[in-house]
N, C-alpha and C positions, 0 to 999 in steps of 0.2 A: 245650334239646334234648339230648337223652343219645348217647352215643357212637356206639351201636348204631344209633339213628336218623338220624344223621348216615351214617354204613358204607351204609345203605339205603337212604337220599337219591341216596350218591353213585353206587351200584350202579344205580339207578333211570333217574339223570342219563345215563350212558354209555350206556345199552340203551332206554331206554323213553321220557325227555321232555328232557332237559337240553340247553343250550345254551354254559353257563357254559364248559367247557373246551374245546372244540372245533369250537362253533357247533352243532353238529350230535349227531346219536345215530344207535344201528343201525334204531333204529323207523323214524326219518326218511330213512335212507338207502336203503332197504329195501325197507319199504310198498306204493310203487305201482311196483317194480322187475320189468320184464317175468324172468320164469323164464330164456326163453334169455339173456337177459344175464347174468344174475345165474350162471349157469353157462355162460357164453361163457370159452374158455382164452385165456390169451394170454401168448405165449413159456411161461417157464417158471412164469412167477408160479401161484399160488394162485386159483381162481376166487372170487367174490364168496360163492357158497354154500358152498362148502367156510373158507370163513376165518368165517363165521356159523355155520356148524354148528360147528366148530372150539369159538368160546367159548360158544354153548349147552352144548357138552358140558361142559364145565365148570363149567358155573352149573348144570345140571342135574343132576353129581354132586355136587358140593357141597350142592343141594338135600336131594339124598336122604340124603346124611350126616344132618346137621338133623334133617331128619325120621325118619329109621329108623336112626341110629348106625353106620351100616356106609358107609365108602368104598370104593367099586366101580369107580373109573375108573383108568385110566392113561395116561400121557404115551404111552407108544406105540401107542396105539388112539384119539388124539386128531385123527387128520386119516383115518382111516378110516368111511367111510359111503357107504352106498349113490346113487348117482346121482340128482336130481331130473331126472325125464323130463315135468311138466308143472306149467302156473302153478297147479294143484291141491294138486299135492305142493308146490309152493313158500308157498303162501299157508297149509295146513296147518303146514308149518315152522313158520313166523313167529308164526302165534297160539299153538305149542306154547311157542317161545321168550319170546313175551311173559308168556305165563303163567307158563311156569317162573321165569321173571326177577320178577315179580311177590310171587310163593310163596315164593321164597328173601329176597325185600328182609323181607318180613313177619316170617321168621324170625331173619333177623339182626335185627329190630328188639325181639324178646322178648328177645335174650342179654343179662346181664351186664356190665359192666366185668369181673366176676369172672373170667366166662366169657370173654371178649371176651381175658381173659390168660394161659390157659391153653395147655395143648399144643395144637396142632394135630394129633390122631389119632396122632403120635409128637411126640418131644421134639425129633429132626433136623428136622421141618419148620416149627418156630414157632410161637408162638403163635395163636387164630383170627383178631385182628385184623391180624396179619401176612398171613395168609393172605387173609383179607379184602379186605385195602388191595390183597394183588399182581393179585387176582382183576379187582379196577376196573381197575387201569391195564395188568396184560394185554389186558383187552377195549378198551382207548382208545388200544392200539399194533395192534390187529387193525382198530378204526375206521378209522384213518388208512391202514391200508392200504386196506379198502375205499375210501374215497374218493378216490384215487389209482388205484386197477384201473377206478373207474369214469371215470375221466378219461380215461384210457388209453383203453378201447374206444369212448368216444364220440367218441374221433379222425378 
């Protein structure tokens, strides 16, 4: 298995089916999550939607890098989005997020080691598999919270 396809595996692992690191993934955690919970607040924490939209946006920019060479997102527009007001809008989310998430494993699975060692879009941000690697385990410290805010409200 080549590098890239391992980077894809593990992107896959954290959002879409894996068990290995955490028991669990965002699919799992997710899937059949009633909408008002999923955006119930509590204190000051992060709602469940909001930290799922959170690392969509970021697999979803990163996607579109890949595919059209332009990065378009930014850290301060990263917890900004509109409200989910029903499990329509919530369940729309999700299969946008699986796909996106899907789409990007695909692509990191075509890159290089070459590739895989280059800049990342500048030379300050690292190489792609840097970027790569932080992108999994961003999303598997956003997990963990979710699976904790759900614990909480099911108090």
């Amino acid at each position: 298995m080549t590098k890239s396809e391992q980077l894809a595996n593990r992107l896959r692992e954290v959002i879409l089916n894996g068990t290995w690191i955490a028991n669990t993934n965002f699919k799992d955690q997710l899937e059949n999550l009633d909408w008002e919970i999923a955006t119930r607040k509590f204190q000051s924490l992060n709602t469940i939607s909001i930290l799922a939209q959170h690392v969509h946006y970021y697999i979803n920019g990163i996607k579109n890098l890949f595919a059209y060479g332009k990065l378009e997102i930014r850290d301060k527009y990263s917890f900004d989005f509109p409200p989910i007001e029903s499990q329509t809008e919530w369940e729309t989310f999700q299969n946008k997020f699986w796909d996106d998430t899907e789409r990007l494993a695909q692509l990191i699975e075509k890159m290089t080691d070459e590739q895989l060692n280059e800049d990342f879009v500048d030379e300050k941000y690292g190489s792609y598999l840097r970027n790569i690697n932080g992108m999994v385990e961003h999303s598997y410290y956003h997990l963990g919270q979710i699976v904790l805010v759900k614990k909480i409200i099911d108090l």
